[in-house]
C-alpha positions in Angstrom: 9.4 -16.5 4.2 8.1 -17.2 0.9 4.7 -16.8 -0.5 4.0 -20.3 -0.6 5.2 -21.0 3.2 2.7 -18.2 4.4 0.1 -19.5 2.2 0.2 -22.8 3.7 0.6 -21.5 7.2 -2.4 -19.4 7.4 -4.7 -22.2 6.7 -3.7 -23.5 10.6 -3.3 -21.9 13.8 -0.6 -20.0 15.0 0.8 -19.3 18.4 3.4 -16.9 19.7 4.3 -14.6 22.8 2.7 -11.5 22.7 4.4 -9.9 25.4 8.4 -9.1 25.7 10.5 -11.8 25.9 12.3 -11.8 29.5 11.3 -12.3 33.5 8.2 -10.4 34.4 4.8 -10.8 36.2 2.3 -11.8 33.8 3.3 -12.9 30.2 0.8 -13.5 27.6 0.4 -16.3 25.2 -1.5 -15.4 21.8 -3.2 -18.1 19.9 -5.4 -17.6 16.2 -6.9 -19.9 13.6 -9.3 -21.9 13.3 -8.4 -24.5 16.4 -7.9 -21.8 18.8 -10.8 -22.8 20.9 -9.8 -26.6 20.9 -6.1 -26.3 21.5 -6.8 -23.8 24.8 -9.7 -26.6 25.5 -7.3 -29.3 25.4 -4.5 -28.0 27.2 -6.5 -26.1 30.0 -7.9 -27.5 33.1 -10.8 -25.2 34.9 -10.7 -24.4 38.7 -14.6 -24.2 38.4 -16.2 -27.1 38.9 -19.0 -26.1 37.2 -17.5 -25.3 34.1 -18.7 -27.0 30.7 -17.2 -24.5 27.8 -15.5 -21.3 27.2 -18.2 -18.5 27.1 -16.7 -16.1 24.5 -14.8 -13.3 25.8 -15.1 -14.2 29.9 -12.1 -15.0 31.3 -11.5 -18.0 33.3 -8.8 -19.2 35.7 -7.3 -22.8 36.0 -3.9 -24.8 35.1 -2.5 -25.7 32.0 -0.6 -28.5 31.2 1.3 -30.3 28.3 -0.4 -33.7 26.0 1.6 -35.5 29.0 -0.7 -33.8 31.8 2.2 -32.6 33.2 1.6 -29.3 35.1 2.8 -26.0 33.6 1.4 -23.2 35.5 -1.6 -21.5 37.1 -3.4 -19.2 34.3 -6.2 -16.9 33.7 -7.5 -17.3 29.8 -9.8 -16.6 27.8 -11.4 -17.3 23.7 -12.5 -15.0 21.4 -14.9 -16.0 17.9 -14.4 -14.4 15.5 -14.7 -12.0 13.1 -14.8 -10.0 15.8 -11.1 -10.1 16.7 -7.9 -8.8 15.9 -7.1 -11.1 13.3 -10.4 -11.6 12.0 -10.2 -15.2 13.3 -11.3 -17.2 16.4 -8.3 -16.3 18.3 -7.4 -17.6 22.2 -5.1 -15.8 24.9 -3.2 -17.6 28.1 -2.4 -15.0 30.7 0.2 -16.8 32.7 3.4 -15.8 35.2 6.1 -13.8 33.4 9.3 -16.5 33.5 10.4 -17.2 29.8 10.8 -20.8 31.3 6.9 -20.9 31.5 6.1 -19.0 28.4 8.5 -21.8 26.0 6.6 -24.3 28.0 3.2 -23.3 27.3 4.0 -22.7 23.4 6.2 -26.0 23.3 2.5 -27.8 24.4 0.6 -25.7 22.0 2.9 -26.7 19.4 2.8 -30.3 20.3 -0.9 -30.3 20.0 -1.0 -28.4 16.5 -0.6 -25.4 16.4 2.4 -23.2 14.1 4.7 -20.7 16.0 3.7 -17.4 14.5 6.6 -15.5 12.1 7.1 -11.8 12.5 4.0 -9.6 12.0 1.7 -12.5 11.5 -1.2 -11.7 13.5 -1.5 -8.7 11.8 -0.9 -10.0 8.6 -4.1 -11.9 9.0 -5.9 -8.9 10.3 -5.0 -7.2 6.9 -5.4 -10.2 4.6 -9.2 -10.9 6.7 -10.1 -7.5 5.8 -9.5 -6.5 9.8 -7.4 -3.1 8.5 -6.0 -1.9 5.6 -2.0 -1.9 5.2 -1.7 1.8 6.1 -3.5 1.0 9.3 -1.5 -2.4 9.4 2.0 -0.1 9.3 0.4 1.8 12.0 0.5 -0.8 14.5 4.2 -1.3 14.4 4.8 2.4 14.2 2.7 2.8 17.7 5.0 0.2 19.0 8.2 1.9 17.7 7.0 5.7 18.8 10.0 7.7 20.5 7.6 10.1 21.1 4.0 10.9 22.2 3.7 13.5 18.8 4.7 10.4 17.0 2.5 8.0 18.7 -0.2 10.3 18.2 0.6 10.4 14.4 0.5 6.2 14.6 -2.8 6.6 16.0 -4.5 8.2 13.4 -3.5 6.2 10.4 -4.6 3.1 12.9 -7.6 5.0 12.4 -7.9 4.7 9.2 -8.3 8.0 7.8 -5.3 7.9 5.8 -6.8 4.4 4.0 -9.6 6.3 3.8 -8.7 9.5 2.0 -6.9 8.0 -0.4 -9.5 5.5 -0.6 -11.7 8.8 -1.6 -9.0 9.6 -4.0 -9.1 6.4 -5.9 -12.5 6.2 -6.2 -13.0 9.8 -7.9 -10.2 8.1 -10.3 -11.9 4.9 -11.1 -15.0 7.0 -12.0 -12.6 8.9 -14.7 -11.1 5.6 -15.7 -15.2 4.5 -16.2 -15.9 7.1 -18.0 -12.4 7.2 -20.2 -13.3 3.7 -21.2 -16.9 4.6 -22.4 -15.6 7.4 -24.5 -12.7 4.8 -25.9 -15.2 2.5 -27.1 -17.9 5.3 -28.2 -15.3 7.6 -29.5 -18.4 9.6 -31.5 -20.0 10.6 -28.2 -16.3 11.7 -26.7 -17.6 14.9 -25.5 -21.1 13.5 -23.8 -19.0 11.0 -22.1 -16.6 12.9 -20.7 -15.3 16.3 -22.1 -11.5 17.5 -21.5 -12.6 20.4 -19.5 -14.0 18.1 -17.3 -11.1 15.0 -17.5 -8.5 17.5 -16.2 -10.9 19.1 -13.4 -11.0 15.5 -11.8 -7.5 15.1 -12.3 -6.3 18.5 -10.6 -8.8 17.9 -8.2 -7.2 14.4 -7.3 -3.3 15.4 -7.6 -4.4 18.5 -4.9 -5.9 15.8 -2.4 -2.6 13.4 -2.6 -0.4 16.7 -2.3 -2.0 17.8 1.1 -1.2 14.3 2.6 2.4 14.6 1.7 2.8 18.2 2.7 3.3 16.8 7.0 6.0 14.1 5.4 9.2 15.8 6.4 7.8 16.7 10.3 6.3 13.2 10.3 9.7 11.7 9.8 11.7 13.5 12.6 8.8 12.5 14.7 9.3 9.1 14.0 13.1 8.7 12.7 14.7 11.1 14.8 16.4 14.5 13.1 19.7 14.3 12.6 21.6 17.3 14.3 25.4 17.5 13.1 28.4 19.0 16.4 30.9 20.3 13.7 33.8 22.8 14.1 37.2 22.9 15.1 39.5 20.4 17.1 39.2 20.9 20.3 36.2 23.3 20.8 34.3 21.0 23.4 31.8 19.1 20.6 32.6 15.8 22.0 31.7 17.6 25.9 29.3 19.2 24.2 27.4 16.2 24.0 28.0 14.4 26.7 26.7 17.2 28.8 23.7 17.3 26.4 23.5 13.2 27.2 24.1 13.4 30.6 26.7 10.5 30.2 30.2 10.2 29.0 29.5 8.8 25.4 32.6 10.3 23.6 36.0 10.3 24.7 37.5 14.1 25.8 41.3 14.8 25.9 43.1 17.6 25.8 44.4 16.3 23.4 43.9 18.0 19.3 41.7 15.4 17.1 40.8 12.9 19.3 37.7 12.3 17.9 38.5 10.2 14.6 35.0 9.2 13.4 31.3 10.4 14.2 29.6 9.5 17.1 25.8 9.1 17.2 23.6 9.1 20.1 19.6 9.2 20.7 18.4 12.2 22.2 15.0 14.3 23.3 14.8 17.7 23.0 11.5 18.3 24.3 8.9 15.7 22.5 10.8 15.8 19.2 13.6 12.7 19.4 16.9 13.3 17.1 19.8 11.8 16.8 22.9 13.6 18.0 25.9 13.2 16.0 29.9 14.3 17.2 31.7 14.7 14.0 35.8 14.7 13.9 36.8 18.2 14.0 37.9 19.9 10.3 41.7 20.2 9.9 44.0 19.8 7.4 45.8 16.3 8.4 48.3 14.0 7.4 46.9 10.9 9.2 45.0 8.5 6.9 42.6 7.6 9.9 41.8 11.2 10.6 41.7 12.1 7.5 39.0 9.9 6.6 36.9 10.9 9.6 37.0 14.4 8.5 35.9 13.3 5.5 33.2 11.6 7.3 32.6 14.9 8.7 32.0 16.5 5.9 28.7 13.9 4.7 27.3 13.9 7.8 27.2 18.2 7.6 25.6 17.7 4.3 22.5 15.4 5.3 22.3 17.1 8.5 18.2 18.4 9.6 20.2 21.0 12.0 24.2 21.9 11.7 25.6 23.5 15.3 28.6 25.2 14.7 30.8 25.2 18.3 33.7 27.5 18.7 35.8 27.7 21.6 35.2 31.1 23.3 37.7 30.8 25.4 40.6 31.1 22.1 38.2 33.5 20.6 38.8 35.6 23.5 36.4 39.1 24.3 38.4 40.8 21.5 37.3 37.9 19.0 33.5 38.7 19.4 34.0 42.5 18.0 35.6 41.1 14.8 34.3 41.9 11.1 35.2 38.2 10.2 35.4 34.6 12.7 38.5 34.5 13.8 37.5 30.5 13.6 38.4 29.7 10.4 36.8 26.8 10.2 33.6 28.0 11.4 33.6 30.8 8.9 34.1 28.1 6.2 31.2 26.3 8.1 29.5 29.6 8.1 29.6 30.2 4.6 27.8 27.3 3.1 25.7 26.9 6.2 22.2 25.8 5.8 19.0 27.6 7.3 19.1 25.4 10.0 22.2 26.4 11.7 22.7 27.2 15.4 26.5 28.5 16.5 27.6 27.7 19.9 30.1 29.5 21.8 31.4 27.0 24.0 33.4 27.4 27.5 31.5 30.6 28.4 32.7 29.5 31.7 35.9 31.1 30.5 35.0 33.6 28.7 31.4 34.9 28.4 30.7 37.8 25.7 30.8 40.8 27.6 27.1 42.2 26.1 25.1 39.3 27.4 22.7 38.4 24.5 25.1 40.0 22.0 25.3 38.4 18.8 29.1 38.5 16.8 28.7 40.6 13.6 30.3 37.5 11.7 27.6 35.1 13.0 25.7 35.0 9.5 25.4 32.7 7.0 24.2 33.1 3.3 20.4 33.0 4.5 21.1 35.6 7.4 21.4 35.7 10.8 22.5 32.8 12.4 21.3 32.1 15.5 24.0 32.3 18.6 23.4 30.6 22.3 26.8 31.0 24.7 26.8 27.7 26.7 29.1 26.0 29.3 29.7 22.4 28.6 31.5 21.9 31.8 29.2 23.4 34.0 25.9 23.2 32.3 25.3 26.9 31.7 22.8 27.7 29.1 22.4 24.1 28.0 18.5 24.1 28.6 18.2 27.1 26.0 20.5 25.8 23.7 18.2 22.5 23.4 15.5 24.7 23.3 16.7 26.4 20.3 17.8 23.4 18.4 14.2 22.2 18.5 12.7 25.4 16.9 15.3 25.7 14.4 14.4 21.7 13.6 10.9 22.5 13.4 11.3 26.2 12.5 13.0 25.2 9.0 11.0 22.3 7.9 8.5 22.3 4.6 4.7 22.1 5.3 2.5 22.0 8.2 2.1 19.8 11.4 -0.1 17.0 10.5 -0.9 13.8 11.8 -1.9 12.3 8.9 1.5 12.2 7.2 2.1 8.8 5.3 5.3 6.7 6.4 8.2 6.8 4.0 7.1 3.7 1.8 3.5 5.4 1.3 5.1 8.6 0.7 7.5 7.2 -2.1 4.0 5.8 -3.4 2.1 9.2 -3.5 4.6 10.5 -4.8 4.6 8.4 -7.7 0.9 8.9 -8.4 1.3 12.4 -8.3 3.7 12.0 -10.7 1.4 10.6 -13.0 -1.4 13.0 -12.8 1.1 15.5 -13.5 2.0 14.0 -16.8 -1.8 13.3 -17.2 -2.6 17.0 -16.8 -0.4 17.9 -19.3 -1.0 15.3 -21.5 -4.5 15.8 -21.6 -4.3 19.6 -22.1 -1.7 18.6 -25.2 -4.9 16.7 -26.9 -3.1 13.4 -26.2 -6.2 10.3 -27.2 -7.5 8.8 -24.5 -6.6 5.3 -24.7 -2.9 6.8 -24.4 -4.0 8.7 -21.5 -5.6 5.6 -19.5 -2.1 4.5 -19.3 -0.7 7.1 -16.5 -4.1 6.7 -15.1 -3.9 3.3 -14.4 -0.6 3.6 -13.3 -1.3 6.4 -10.7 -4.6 4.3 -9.4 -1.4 0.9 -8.6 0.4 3.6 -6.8 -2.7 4.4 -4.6 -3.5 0.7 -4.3 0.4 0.1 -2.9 -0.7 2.4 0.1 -3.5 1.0 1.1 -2.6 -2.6 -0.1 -5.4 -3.1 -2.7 -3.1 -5.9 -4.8 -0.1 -5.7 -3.2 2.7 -7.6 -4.2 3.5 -10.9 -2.2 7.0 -9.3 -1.8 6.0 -5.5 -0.5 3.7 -7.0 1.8 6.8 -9.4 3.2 8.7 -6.5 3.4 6.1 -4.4 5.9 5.2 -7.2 8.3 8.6 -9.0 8.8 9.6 -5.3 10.3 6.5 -6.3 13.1 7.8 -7.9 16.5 6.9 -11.8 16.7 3.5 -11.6 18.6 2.1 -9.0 16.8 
């Protein structure tokens, strides 16, 4: 949608389905803009004889029909003035029965009569353009709506808050003081040291870079909680990675043969260890190989190791045999290659301890170390389910164990990170620059670049095209 379409648009009404699309009990119809209150009034018939108008927020039952009178359903409804509503505006809501045969009815009528069928995200959109929310908090919404996870809704919750918005807010305004202040001393350069001294200039500076630097230091754990981490089944053909993780899924998701290299290409699959979701990933197992469609799924292999948030190593016990465990070097080979780049983040499982369980229970293999250390070592059964509950539990501290910063629910999103970053950028080469004796009319440039970056977060002047990009992720209805 271009700028010009939603400009148009917002000056009328919209209408769209607020619930899921499909057969359920109750359905809801959303309605905003300034002829809320007459399109519900024109379409909807009272069963209260004594009714004259909608009384704001009371909800009232009836029918509504089409500009034909036709009969479309029985509904409960209700209006809403604003600014007191979502989007800011007067907005309406038809509670009806759940068939998408109703629904399409209902907002064929309201179209009929008026109204514009709301695009994606456009109810909020209007919250954040009527001064409802700021975009942080307007990111928020979809982010509740998308939460795998109640660590992540919770995260969602508090930037819908508004505390994000409003630390950064903090942030800018300590830097639009500065940028007052630079400006005086620019234009009164012979009272440069009244105005604002160096000393002073780089205190505020410091001070602001530290405030944006403790909202990104949750970013990585914010973005398991929402994204999913990435955990990487690598190791040799035929050590059970692809039973591995269908025992860890509960389902059959990858194919298992006896057969050497049947996996050709990664598998993925949604998981939950615990609260923290990741995404579980069956890699081809490392050989040398002369087939072109193996060979490039062991090459496949090989990237997905490298952007991996946790690499599990499995080795078949079973060929590893009792002797195996007492060796100075893994008699895998291709687990000892794993082994030696292997990140901190690295769990070996011995697989088919059905077969063969380590004598020592507990006993880690002398060659289960990596260039950080220890590695840490769980014996499972893939067939019959033996140790799989530790084993999950393990992946989730190792995940969590081995990622920067601390928990924090404040954590920007990805595109507000990239922004922070960006201004902390700035007041880095600002520091320096103004510690170097740089004039101040150069300096105002980083200055005013860093306070855009800050304004990108909470959408002070935001582009027509970021803000497309944001809301057209949002569900239609919301």
């Amino acid at each position: 949608m271009t700028a010009a379409t939603f400009s148009t648009q917002t000056q009328g009404t919209i209408v769209a389905q607020a619930t899921a699309r499909g057969s359920g009990a109750i359905a809801i119809v959303r309605i905003s803009g300034p002829m809320a209150r007459k399109l519900l009034g024109l379409l909807f018939t009272p069963s209260q004889a004594s009714f004259r108008d909608f009384v704001p927020w009371k909800v009232y039952h009836g029918t509504i029909h089409d500009l034909n009178d036709t009969r479309i359903d029985d509904v409960l409804c209700f209006y809403m003035p604003g600014p007191r509503t979502y989007t800011g505006e007067d907005c309406a809501e038809i509670h009806c029965h759940g068939g998408q045969v109703i629904v399409s009815a209902i907002i064929e009528a309201l179209l009929a009569a008026g109204a514009f069928p709301a695009r994606r995200g456009e109810f909020t959109r209007r919250a954040f353009l009527n001064g409802r929310m700021d975009l942080s908090q307007a990111e928020a919404v979809a982010e509740m709506i998308a939460a795998p996870s109640k660590t992540a809704l919770g995260q969602s919750l508090r930037r819908l808050s508004g505390e994000l918005g409003r630390r950064v807010g903090r942030v800018r305004e300590e830097l639009d003081w500065v940028r007052m202040n630079m400006s005086l001393a620019v234009d009164f350069p012979e009272d440069e040291v009244e105005i604002l001294d160096r000393k002073s200039f780089l205190a505020h500076v410091l001070s602001a870079n530290k405030a944006l630097q403790e909202l990104l230091r949750g970013v990585a754990r914010a973005r398991v909680y929402a994204n999913g981490a990435r955990v990487v089944l690598a190791g040799s053909v035929n050590a059970g990675k692809s039973s591995l993780m269908n025992a860890l899924l509960g389902k059959n998701r990858a194919l298992v043969t006896d057969v050497p290299g049947t996996t050709r290409d990664f598998l993925e699959e949604g998981l939950l260890l615990g609260d923290l979701p990741v995404r579980l990933v069956d890699t081809a197992g490392v050989r040398e190989s002369s087939d072109k469609v193996e060979s490039l799924g062991i090459e496949r292999s090989r990237q997905q190791i490298e952007e991996a948030d946790l690499l599990v190593i499995v080795v078949d016990g079973a060929a590893i045999g009792q002797q195996g465990i007492y060796e100075t070097t893994c008699p895998d080979e291709v687990a000892a290659h794993l082994l030696q780049d292997a990140p901190p983040a690295t769990l070996l499982v011995w697989n088919k301890a059905d077969i063969c369980l380590p004598e020592a229970k507990g006993s880690v293999p002398a060659w289960c170390k990596s260039p950080h250390g220890q590695v840490d070592f769980v014996c499972v059964s893939a067939l019959t389910g033996h140790n799989l509950d530790l084993a999950c539990d393990r992946m989730a501290h190792l995940i969590l164990d081995n990622l920067p910063g601390e928990e924090s629910g404040l954590a920007p999103n990805d595109r507000q990170a990239h922004a922070l970053r960006n201004a902390c950028r700035e007041l880095d080469v600002l520091a320096r620059d103004i510690e170097a004796g740089q004039l101040y009319d150069l300096l105002s440039v980083h200055l005013d670049m860093c306070c855009s970056f800050l304004d990108d977060v909470i959408g002070v002047g935001t582009p027509q095209d970021v803000l497309n990009h944001v809301f057209e992720s949002f569900c239609i209805g919301k």
